[in-house]
C-alpha positions in Angstrom: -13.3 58.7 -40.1 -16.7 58.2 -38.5 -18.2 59.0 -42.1 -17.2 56.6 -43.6 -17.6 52.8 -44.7 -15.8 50.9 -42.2 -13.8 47.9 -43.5 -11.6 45.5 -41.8 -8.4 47.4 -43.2 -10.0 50.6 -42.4 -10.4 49.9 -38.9 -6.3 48.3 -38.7 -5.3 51.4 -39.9 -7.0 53.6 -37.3 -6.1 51.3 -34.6 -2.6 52.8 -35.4 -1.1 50.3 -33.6 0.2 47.0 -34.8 -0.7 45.2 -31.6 -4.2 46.5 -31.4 -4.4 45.8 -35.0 -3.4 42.2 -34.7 -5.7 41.7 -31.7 -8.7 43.0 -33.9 -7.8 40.5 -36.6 -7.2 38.0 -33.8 -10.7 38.6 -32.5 -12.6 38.7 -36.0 -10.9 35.9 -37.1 -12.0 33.5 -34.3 -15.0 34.5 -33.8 -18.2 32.3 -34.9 -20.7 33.7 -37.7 -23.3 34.7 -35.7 -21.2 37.0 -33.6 -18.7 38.7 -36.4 -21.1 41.7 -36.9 -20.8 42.2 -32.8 -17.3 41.9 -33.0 -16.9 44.5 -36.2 -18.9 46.3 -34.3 -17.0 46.9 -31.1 -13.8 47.4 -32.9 -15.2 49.9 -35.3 -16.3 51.9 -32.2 -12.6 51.5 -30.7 -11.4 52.6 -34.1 -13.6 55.5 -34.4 -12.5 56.7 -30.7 -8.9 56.2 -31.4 -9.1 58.3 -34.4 -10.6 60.9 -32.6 -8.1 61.1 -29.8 -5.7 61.3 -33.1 -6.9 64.0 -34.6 -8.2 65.8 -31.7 -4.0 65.7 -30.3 -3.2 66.8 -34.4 -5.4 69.7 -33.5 -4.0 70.4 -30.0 -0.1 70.0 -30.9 -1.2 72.3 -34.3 -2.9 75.1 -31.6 0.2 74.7 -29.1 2.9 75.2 -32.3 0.7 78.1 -33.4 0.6 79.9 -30.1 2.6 78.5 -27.7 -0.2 77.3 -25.3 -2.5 74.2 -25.1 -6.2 75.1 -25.6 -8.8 73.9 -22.8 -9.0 74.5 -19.1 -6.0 72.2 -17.3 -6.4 71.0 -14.1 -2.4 71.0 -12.1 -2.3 67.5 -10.9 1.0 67.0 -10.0 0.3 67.4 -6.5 -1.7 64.6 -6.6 0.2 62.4 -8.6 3.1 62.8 -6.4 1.0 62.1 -3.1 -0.3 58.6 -4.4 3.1 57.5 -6.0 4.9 58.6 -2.2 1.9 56.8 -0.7 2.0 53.8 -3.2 6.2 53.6 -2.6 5.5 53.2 1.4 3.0 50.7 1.1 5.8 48.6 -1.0 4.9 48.8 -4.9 7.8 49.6 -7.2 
């Protein structure tokens, strides 16, 4: 998508979302004249990354189906992540 003529619709739709979509339009629509074309701006670049991480997963979930492995080098975390969530429950959090 990063090709081609952004447009406030264009950039709803690669939002994806209809939260993020409405806080765009939320954003544009308040915004005073002389700072719409920094607000397009950021949200065109949001758009843009979102629908990259979208494709980019189509492409992933595409290689996985095709041969029953995700591409890339993966780091196990789970270690980790388990460490800090025992060490987040005994300090209290939920």
């Amino acid at each position: 998508m990063s090709d081609q003529t952004w447009t406030i619709e264009s950039i709803c739709e690669a939002l994806g979302s209809p939260a993020l979509s409405q806080r765009f339009l939320g954003e544009i629509n308040r915004a005073p004249a002389h700072e719409l074309l920094t607000v397009f701006a950021k949200w065109r670049t949001i758009a843009a990354g979102v629908a990259g991480a979208a494709e980019r997963g189509r492409e992933l979930a595409a290689a996985e189906e095709a041969t029953g492995e995700t591409p890339g080098d993966w780091v196990d975390m789970t270690d980790r992540v388990q460490a800090e969530a025992a060490a987040a429950r005994s300090r209290g959090a939920a």
